[in-house]
C-alpha positions as CSV (number, residue, x, y, z in Angstrom):
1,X,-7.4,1.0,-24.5
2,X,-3.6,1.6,-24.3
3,X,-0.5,-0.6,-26.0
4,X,2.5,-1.5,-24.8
5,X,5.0,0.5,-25.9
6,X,8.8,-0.7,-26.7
7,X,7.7,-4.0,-27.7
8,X,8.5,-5.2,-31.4
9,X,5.6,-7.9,-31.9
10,X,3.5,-8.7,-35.2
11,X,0.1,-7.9,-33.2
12,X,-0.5,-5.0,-30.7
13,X,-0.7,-6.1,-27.0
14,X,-3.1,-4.2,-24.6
15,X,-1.7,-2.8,-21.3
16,X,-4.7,-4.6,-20.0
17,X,-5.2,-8.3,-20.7
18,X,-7.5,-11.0,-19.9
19,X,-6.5,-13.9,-17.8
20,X,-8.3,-17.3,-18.2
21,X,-7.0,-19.3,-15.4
22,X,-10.8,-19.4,-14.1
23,X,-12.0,-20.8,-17.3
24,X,-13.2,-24.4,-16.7
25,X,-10.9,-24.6,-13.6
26,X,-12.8,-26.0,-10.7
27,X,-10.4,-24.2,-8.3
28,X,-12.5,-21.1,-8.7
29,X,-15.5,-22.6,-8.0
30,X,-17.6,-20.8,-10.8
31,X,-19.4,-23.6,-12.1
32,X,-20.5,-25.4,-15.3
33,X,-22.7,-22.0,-16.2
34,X,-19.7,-19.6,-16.2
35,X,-17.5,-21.7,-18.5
36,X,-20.9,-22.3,-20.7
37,X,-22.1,-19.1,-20.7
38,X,-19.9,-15.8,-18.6
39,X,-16.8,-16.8,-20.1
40,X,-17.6,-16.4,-23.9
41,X,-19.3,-12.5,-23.0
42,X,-15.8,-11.9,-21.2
43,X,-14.2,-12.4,-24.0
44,X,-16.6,-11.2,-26.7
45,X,-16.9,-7.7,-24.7
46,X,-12.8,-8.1,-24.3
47,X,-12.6,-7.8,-27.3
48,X,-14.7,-4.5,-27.8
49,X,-13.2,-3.1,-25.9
50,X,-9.9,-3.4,-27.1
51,X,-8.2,-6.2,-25.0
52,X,-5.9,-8.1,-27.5
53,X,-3.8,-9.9,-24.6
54,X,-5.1,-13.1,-23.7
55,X,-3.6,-15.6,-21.4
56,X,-4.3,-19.3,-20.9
57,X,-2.5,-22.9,-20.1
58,X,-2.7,-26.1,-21.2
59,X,-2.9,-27.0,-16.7
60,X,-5.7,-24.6,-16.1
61,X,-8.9,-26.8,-16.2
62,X,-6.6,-29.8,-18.2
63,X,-7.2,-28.0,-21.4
64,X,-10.5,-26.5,-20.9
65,X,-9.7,-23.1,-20.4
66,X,-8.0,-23.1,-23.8
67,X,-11.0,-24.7,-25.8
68,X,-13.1,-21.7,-23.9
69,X,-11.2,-18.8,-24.6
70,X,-10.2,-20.4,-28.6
71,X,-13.8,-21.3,-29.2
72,X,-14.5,-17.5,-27.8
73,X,-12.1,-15.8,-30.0
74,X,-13.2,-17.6,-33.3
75,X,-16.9,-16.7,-32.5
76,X,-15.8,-13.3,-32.3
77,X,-13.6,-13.8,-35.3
78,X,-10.7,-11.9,-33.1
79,X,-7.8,-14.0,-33.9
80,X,-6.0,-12.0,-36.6
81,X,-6.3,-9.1,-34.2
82,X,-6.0,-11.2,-30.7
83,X,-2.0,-12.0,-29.0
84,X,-3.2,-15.1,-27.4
85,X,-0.6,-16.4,-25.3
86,X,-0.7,-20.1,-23.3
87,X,2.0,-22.3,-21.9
88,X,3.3,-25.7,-21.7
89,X,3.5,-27.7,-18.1
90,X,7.1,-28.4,-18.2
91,X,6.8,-31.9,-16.4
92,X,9.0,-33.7,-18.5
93,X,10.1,-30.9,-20.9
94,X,12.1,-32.6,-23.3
95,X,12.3,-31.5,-26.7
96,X,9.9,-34.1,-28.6
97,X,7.6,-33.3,-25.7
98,X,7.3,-29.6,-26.0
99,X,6.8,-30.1,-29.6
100,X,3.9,-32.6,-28.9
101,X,2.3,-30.4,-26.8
102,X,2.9,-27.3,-28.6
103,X,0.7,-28.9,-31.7
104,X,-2.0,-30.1,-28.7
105,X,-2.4,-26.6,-27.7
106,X,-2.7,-24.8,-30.6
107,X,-5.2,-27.6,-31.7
108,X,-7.0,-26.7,-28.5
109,X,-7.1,-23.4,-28.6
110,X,-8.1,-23.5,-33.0
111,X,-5.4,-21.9,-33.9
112,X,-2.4,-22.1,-37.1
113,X,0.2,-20.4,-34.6
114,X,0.3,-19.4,-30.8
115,X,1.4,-16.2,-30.6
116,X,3.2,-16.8,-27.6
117,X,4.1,-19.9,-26.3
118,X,5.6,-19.8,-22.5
119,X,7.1,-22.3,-20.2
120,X,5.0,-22.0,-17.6
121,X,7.3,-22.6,-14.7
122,X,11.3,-23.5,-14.0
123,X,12.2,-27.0,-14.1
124,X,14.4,-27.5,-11.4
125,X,16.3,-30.4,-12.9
126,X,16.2,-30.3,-16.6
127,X,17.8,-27.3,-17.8
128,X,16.5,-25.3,-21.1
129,X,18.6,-26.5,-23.7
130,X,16.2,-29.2,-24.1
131,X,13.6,-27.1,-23.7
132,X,14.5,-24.3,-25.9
133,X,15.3,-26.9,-28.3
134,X,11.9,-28.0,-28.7
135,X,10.5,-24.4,-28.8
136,X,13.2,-23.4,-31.5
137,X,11.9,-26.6,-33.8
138,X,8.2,-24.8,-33.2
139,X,9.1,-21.1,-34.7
140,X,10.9,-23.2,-37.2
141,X,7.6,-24.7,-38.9
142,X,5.4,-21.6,-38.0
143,X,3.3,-23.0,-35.3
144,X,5.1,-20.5,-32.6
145,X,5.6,-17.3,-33.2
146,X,7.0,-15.9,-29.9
147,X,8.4,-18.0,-27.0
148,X,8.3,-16.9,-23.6
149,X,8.7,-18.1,-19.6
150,X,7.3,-17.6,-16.5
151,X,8.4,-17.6,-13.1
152,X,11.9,-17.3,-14.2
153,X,14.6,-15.9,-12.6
154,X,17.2,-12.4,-14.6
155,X,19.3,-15.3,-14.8
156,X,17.4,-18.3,-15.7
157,X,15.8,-16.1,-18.1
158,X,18.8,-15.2,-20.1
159,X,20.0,-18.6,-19.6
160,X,16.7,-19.3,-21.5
161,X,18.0,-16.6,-24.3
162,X,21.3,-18.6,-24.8
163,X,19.9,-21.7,-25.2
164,X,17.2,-21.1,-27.5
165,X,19.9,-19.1,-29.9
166,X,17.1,-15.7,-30.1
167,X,15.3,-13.8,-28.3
168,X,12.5,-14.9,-25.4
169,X,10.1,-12.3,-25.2
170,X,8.4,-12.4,-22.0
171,X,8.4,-13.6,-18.4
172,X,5.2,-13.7,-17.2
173,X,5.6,-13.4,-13.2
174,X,3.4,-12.4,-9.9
175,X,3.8,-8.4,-9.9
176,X,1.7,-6.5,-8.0
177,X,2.0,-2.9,-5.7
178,X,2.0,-6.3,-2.8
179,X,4.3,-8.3,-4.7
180,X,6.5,-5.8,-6.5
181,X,10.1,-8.0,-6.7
182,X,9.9,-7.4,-10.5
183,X,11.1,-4.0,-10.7
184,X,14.3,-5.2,-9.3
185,X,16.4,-6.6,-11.9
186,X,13.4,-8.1,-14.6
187,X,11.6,-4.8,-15.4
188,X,14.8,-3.1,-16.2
189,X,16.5,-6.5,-18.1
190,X,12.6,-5.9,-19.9
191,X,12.6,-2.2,-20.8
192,X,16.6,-2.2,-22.1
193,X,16.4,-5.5,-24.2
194,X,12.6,-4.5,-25.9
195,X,11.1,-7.5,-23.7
196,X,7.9,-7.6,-21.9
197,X,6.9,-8.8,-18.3
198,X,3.4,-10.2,-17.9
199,X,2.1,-9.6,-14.8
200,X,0.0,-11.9,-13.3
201,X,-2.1,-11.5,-10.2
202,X,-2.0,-7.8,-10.6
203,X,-4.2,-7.7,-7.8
204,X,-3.2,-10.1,-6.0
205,X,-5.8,-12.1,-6.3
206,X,-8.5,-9.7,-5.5
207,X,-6.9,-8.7,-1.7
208,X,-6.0,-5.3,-3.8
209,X,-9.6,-4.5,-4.2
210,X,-10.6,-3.9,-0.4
211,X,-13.0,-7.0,-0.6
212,X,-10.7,-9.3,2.1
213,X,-10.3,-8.4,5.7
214,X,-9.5,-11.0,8.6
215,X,-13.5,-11.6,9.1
216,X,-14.5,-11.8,5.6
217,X,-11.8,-14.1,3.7
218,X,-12.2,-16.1,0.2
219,X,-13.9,-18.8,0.0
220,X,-12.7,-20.0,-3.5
221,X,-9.8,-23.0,-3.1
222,X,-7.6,-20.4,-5.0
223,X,-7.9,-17.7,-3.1
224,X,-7.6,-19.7,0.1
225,X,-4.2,-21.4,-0.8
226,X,-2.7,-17.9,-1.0
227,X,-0.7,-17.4,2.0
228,X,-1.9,-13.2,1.2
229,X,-5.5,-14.1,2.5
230,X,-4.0,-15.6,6.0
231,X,-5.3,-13.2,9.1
232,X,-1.8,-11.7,9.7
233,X,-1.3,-10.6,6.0
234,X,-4.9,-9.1,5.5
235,X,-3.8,-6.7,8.7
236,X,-0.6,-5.7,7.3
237,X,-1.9,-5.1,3.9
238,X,-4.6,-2.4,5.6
239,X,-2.0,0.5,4.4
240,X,-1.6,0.0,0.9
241,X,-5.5,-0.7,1.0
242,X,-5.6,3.1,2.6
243,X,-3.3,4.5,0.1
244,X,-5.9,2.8,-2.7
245,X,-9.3,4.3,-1.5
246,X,-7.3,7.9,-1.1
247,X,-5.9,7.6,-4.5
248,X,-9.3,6.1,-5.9
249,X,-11.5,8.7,-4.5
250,X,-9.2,11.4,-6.1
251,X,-10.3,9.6,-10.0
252,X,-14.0,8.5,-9.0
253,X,-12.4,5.1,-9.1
254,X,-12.0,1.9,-7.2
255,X,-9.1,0.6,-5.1
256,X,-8.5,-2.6,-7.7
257,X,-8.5,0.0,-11.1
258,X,-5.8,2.0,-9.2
259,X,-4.1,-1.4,-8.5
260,X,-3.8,-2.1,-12.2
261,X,-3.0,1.6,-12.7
262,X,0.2,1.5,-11.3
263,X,1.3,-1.9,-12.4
264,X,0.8,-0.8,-16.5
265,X,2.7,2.7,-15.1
266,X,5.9,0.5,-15.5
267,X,6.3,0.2,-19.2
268,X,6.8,-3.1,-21.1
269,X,4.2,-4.1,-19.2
270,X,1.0,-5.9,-19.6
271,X,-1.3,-6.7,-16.4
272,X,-3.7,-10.0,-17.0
273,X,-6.1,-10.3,-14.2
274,X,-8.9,-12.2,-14.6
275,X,-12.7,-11.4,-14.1
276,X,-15.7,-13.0,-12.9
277,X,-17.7,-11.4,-14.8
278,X,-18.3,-9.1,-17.5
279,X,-19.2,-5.9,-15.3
280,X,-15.7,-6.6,-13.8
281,X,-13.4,-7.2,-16.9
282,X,-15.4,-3.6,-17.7
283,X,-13.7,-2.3,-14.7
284,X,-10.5,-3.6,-15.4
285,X,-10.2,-2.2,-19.1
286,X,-11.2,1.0,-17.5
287,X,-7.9,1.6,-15.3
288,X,-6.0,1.7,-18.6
289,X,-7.6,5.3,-19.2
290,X,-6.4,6.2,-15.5
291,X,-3.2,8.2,-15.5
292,X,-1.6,8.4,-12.1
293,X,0.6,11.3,-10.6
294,X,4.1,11.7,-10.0
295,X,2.6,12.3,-5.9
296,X,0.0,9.0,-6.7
297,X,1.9,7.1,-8.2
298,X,5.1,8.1,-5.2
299,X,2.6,7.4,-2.3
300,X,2.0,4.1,-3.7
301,X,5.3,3.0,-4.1
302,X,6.1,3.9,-0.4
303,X,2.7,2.1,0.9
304,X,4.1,-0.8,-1.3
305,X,7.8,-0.5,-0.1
306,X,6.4,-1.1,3.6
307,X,4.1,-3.8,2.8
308,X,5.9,-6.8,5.0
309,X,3.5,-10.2,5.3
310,X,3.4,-12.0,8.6
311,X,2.9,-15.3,7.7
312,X,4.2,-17.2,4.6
313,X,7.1,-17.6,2.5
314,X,8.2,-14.4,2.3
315,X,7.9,-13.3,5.6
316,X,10.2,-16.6,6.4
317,X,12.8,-15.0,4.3
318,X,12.3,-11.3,5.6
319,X,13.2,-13.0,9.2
320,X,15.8,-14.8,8.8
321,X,17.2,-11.5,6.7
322,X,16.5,-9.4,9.8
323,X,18.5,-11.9,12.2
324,X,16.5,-14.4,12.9
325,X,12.3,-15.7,13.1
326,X,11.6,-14.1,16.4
327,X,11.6,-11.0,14.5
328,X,8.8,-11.8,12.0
């Protein structure tokens, strides 16, 4: 295993974490057994294998996934070594509120302090004054070490910075060689200011590991919400897939490990995907020993560059950019 580099934290983060949406969430459809049973060995052969990143929410299965992976950890006895990181829902994320649920977390997941503590997505009408107002009273008695966002925009982010009066060390966001708007502005904003950017959906949901085509699509209520998995965006991702399987033959590898190759390429980076099971989380620890070329890693980035969906929310925007929807 590999560690992020040019990040100042009190415990060592893998390039390659474990994310545990999936964990008691019945969007995954993996059942009672997994969360009884596959989820503990994920994260009991996570950590052997090095993985000190862990990822979780206090939404994803309304507090189960963070019993899972805490109850996990402890049986492992991997916290003084495990970053775990989880995140409030900011519904109503006033300042009292995001202390109350800070303590229900932490209580959830067993622990003294959350190592990072994230808000999980932009409120649109309360701004983060209030918010970082709440998170600054957590660091203040211990029970937060590090506070961090997601889905934030450069300049919600520093906005974020301001107002809790110190620095916020991550924005966790989709980033992916199909979803690469992070190297933009946050990945640079991240590697001068000693930041990191989380990357979820490194593979975009699975469509990077050549599984998905337009007659064999997801069947998982996750997976099937994504406008990626829609007909016309399984077509148009066929090149990037290409570029994968010539890469991946060229390292005895698979499409997905050269996926996550290429996102933990960018430093101040860690890449979270989650796993079914633990022959898969295997493979994704794996790609963190895979070092890509200048010409890899180049034909990658141009396959990625010309990656334009079809259908969905981004290819609204790409229209309407071009002169109109006729276009798209």
């Amino acid at each position: 295993m590999r560690y992020v580099d040019g990040v100042t934290t009190k415990k060592k983060i893998s390039v390659i974490g474990l994310g545990a949406w999936q964990f008691g969430s019945r969007e995954w459809g993996y059942g009672a057994a997994y969360a009884a049973s596959e989820a503990p060995a994920i994260v009991r052969r996570a950590v052997e294998l090095g993985v000190t990143f862990f990822d979780t929410a206090e939404v994803y299965g309304f507090g189960r996934s963070e019993r899972i992976l805490g109850g996990a950890l402890n049986e492992a006895n991997a916290f003084g070594t495990s970053f775990v990181a989880t995140k409030i829902f900011p519904v109503l994320p006033v300042a009292p509120v995001v202390e109350q649920r800070g303590v229900a977390s932490a209580n959830r997941l067993g622990v003294r302090q959350i190592d990072l503590y994230q808000v999980h997505q932009p409120n649109p009408l309360i701004r983060d004054t209030t918010i970082m107002r709440g998170m600054a009273s957590l660091q203040r008695v211990g029970l937060v070490s590090e506070v961090g966002v997601s889905n934030y925009s450069l300049e919600r982010w520093q906005a974020a910075e301001e107002a809790l009066g110190a620095p916020v060390l991550s924005n966790q966001v989709e980033f992916s060689l199909l979803r690469p708007r992070a190297e933009t502005d946050l990945l640079p904003y991240a590697i001068k200011n000693d930041r990191l950017i989380i990357a979820y959906s490194p593979l975009a949901q699975g469509l990077l590991s050549g599984r998905y085509t337009r007659e064999h699509r997801p069947s998982s209520r996750a997976r099937a919400a994504n406008p990626l998995f829609l007909p016309g965006n399984l077509d148009a991702a066929r090149p990037v897939l290409n570029v994968l399987r010539d890469v991946a033959a060229g390292h005895n590898a698979s499409p997905a490990q050269i996926a996550l190759a290429w996102v933990i390429r960018h430093p101040n980076v860690v890449a979270i995907p989650g796993a079914a099971n633990v022959a898969q989380l295997e493979n994704n620890v794996a790609a963190a020993d895979i070092e890509l070329t200048e010409e890899e890693y180049g034909a990658l980035k141009t396959a990625s560059d010309a990656f334009e969906p079809t259908v969905g929310p981004r290819a609204t925007v790409t229209a309407i950019l071009r002169g109109g929807l006729g276009r798209s």
